[in-house]
N, C-alpha and C positions, 0 to 999 in steps of 0.2 A: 504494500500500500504506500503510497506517496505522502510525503510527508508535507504540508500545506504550505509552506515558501517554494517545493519542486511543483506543487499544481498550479500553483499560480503562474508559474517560467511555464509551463507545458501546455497552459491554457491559454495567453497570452501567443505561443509561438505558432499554437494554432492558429488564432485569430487573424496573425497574419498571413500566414500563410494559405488562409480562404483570400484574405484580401486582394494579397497576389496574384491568387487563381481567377479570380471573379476579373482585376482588371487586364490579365492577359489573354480571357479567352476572347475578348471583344477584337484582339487584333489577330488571334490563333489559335482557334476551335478547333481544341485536338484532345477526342475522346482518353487517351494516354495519359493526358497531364495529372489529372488527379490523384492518380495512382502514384506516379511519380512525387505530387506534395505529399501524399498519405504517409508513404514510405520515409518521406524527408523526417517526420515529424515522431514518426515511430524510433527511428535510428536517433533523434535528439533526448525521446524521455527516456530511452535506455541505457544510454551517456548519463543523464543527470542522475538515474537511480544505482548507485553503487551496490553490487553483491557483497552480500556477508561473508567475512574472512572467514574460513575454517579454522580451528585450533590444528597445531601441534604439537609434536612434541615439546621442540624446545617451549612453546606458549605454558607448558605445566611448570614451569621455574618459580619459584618462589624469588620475588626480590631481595637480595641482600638488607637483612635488619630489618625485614618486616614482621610488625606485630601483627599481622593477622592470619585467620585462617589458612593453612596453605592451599596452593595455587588447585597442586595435583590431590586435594582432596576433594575441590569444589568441579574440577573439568574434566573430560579424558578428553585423548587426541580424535579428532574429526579424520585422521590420516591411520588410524592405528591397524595392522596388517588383521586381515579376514583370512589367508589359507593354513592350510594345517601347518606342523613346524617342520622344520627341516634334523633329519637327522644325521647326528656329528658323531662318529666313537671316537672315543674318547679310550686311550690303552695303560694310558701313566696319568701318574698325579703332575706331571711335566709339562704334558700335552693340555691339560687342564690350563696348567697357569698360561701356558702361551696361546690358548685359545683367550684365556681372557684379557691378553696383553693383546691380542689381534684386535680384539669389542675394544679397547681403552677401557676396560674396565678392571683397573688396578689402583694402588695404593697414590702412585703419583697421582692417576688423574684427579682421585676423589681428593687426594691434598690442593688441588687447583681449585675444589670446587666444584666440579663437576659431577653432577647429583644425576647423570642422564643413566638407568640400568637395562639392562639387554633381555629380550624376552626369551629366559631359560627356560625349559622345565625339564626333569629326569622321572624314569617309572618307579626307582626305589635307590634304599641304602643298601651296598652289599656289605656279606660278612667280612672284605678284606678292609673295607675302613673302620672295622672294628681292632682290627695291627695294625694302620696304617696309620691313626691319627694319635697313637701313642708311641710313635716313632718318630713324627717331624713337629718342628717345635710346636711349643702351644700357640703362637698368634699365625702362625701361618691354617693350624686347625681354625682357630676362632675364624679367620679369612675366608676361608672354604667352605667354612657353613652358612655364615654370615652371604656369600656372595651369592648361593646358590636357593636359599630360601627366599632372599628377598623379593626375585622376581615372581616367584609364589604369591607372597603377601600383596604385592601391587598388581598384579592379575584379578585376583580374588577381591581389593579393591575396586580397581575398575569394574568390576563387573554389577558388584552392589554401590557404583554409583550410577549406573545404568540402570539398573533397578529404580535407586532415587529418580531419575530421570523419568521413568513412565511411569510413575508414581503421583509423580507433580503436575504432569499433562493428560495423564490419560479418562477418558469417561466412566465414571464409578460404576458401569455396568460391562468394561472392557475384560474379556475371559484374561487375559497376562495378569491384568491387574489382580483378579480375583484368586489365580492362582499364588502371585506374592504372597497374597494374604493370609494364603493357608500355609503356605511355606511355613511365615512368620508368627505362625499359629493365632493370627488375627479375626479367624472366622474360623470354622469349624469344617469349611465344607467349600470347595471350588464353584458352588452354585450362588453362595449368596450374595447380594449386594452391598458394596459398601457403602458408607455414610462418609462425610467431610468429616466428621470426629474419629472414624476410624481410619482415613487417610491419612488425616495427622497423628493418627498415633504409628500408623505403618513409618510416616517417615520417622519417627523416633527412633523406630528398632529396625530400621532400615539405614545401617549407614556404615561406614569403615572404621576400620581396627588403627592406631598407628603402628607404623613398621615397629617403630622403638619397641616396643609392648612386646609384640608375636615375634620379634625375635629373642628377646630376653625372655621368655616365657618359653618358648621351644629349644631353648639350647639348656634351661633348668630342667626342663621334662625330660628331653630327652639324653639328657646326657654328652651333649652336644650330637647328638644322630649314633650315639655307641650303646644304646640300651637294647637289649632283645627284643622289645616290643616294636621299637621303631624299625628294626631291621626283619623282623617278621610282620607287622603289619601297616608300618608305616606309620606309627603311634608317634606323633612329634610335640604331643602334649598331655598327654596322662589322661585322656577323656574317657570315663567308665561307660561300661554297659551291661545293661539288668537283663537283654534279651535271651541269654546262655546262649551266644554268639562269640562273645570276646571273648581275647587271651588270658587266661586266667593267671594270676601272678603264683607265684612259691607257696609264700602268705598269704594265704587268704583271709581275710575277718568274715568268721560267721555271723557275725552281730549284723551286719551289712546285706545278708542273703548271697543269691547265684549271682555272682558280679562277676566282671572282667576289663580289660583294659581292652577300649574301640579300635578297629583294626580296618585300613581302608584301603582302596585298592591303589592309590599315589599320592605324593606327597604334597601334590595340588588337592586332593580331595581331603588331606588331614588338614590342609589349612584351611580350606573353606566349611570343612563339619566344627573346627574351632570357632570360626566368625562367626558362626549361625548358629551354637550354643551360647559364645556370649550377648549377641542380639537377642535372644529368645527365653532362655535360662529366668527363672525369677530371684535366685540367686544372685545376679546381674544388672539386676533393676537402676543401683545407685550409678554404677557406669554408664549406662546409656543416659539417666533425667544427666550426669553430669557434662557428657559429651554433647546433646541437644542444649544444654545452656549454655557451655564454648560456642558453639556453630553461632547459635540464636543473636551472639555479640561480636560475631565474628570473630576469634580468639582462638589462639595456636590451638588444636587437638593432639596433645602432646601423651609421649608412653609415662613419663615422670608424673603425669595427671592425671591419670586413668588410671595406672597400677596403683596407687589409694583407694580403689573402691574395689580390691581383691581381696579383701579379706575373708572371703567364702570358697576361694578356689584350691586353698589349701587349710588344712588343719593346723597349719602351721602360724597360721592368722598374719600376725603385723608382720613376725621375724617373717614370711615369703614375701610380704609387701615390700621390707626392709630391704632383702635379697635381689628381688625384680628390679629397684628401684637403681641397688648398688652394680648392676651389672650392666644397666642401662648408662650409670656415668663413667662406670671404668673404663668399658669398650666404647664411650662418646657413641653409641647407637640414635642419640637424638639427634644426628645427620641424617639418619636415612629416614628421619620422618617430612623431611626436604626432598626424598628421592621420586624420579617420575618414570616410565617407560619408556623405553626408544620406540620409533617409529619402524624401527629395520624388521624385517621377517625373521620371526619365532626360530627358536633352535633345540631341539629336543637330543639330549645328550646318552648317548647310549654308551656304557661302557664295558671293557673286556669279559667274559662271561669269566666269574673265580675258577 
C-alpha cells in the first residue's frame, strides 16, 4: 500500500500525464499512445515504492554495547538455506578442527568478534570420545562441545521463533496454529479454537532458551557428552521418563517409581525435547513470567538471568543455580548468547565408524 506523500507524487503524475495525452491527441490520434502513458506511469509508482529488504545473516548482529534485546533473538534470516545438509566425514579430531578453521569458526575469529556460527549438526556421541576427550587438554574438550552444540541450540531457536512468528499473525482458527497449541499443551486437542488470551499466553511459552543456559546446563548433565546416557541415547540433559521407555540408571530411587533417563534419536532432538520441557514444564513457570518480562522491556534475555529460576531442575537447589551460573562466567559462555546463524548451506558431520 502506498504511503500518502507516494499517492499524492502518483496521483499528480497521472494527472499529467492525461493532460499530455488529451492535448497530443488533437495533433496525433494514435490508438497506441495510451498505452504507452499507462505504462509510463506504472514504471514511475514502482520507482517510488521501494521493496522491503530481506534480513540476513549478518542483519542478526547485535550492536556492540547494546542494552537491549538481542538482534538474533527477535529475527531469523529471510536468506536462511531450505535443503537438506551436506554430509562431511569427518576421521580425526584434526580434520574436525581444520574443518572449523575452513567455517572461520575458531578461537581467533570469535576473539574478533565475530558471533557468525555455521549450521552443524551430527547423529550422535560415539564411544571413542568417551578416550578421547580425556586425552586432549580440557579447553580444547570444552571447544569441541561448546562448538558443536551450539548450532543445535540456534536451530532449535530459530525455529520457535518461527513458531513466535505464526503465532503473532496467524487466524485463531489457523490448523498450524492450533497445533502449536497442543504442542504447548495450551489446548487439549488440535480441534479447538483459540482465544486472544490464549494466544498470548502461547506467546509466553513460546519463545527461546539463551545459548548461555543450554550450554552450561548440557555440559553439567552430561558430563561434557562423556556420560553413558548421552552416548546411548543422546541424553544431553538428564531429562527423566515415567513411560518405562528410558534408560534406567545403576540407582534407581524406588520412592520415585519406573523412571529412566529420556533417550532420543539426535542431539538436535535432545535439545529441542529440553526447550519444550522448559516452555511447558510447571516446574518452569518462574523462567518463562521472567523471560516474557525481559522481552516485554526489551532487555538482554541473558543465561546469568534465567539460570535463577532453576531451582526445581535439580535437587541440588541454589548450589546447581550457583554451579550453572559459575560455568557460565568461567567459560564467558555469555558471548554466545550474541551468536547468530550463517546463511551458508547446513553440514551434517559424519564421523569414522569406532
Amino acid at each position: 500500500m502506498l504511503k500518502k506523500p507516494q499517492t499524492l507524487i502518483a496521483l499528480t503524475l497521472i494527472a499529467i500525464a492525461l493532460i499530455l495525452y488529451a492535448a497530443n491527441s488533437q495533433f496525433n490520434p494514435d490508438s497506441s499512445q495510451p498505452v504507452i502513458i499507462q505504462q509510463t506511469v506504472q514504471d514511475t509508482i514502482q520507482d517510488t515504492v521501494k521493496p522491503t529488504a530481506k534480513t540476513v545473516a549478518a542483519d542478526l548482529a547485535t550492536p556492540v554495547d547494546s542494552d537491549a534485546t538481542q538482534t538474533s533473538f527477535i529475527k531469523v534470516s529471510d536468506k536462511r538455506p531450505t535443503k537438506a545438509p551436506k554430509d562431511i566425514r569427518i576421521n580425526s579430531l584434526d580434520e574436525l578442527m581444520a574443518l572449523f578453521n575452513s567455517l572461520n569458526y575458531n578461537t581467533q575469529s570469535w576473539q574478533q568478534g565475530n558471533r557468525e556460527v555455521p549450521r552443524l549438526t551430527f547423529e550422535s556421541v560415539s564411544e571413542r570420545w568417551q578416550k578421547t576427550s580425556n586425552q586432549i587438554p580440557v579447553q580444547q574438550k570444552k571447544m569441541v562441545f561448546f562448538r558443536l552444540l551450539a548450532p543445535l541450540i540456534l536451530v532449535a531457536n530459530e525455529n520457535i521463533l518461527l513458531e513466535r512468528r505464526l503465532i503473532e499473525t496467524a487466524p485463531l482458527d489457523d490448523v498450524v496454529l492450533q497445533r502449536i497449541a497442543l504442542k504447548y499443551k495450551i489446548t487439549q486437542d488440535a480441534e479447538t479454537l483459540l482465544t486472544e488470551a490464549q494466544r498470548q499466553t502461547l506467546l509466553q511459552e513460546v519463545d527461546i532458551m539463551p545459548p548461555s543456559l543450554v550450554l552450561a546446563q548440557a555440559a553439567e548433565e552430561s558430563g561434557w557428552a562423556t556420560s553413558r546416557f548421552t552416548v546411548e541415547g543422546n541424553a544431553f540433559f538428564g531429562q527423566w521418563d515415567f513411560s518405562g521407555k528410558g534408560m534406567i540408571p545403576k540407582q534407581q530411587r524406588k520412592e520415585l517409581g519406573n523412571y529412566g533417563l529420556a533417550r532420543f534419536d539426535t542431539p538436535q532432538a535432545s535439545v529441542e525435547g529440553y526447550m519444550l520441557n522448559l516452555n511447558t514444564n510447571n516446574a518452569y513457570k518462574k523462567l518463562r513470567k521472567l523471560r516474557a518480562s525481559l522481552r516485554a522491556v526489551n532487555k538482554p534475555i541473558t543465561g546469568l538471568e534465567l539460570a535463577g529460576t532453576l531451582d526445581k531442575y535439580s535437587e541440588r537447589g541454589q548450589a546447581y543455580i550457583d554451579g550453572i551460573r559459575e560455568m557460565i562466567r568461567y567459560n564467558k559462555l555469555d558471548q554466545v548468547d550474541e551468536a547468530y546463524l550463517s546463511d551458508a548451506a547446513p553440514l551434517h558431520l559424519i564421523p569414522r565408524p569406532d
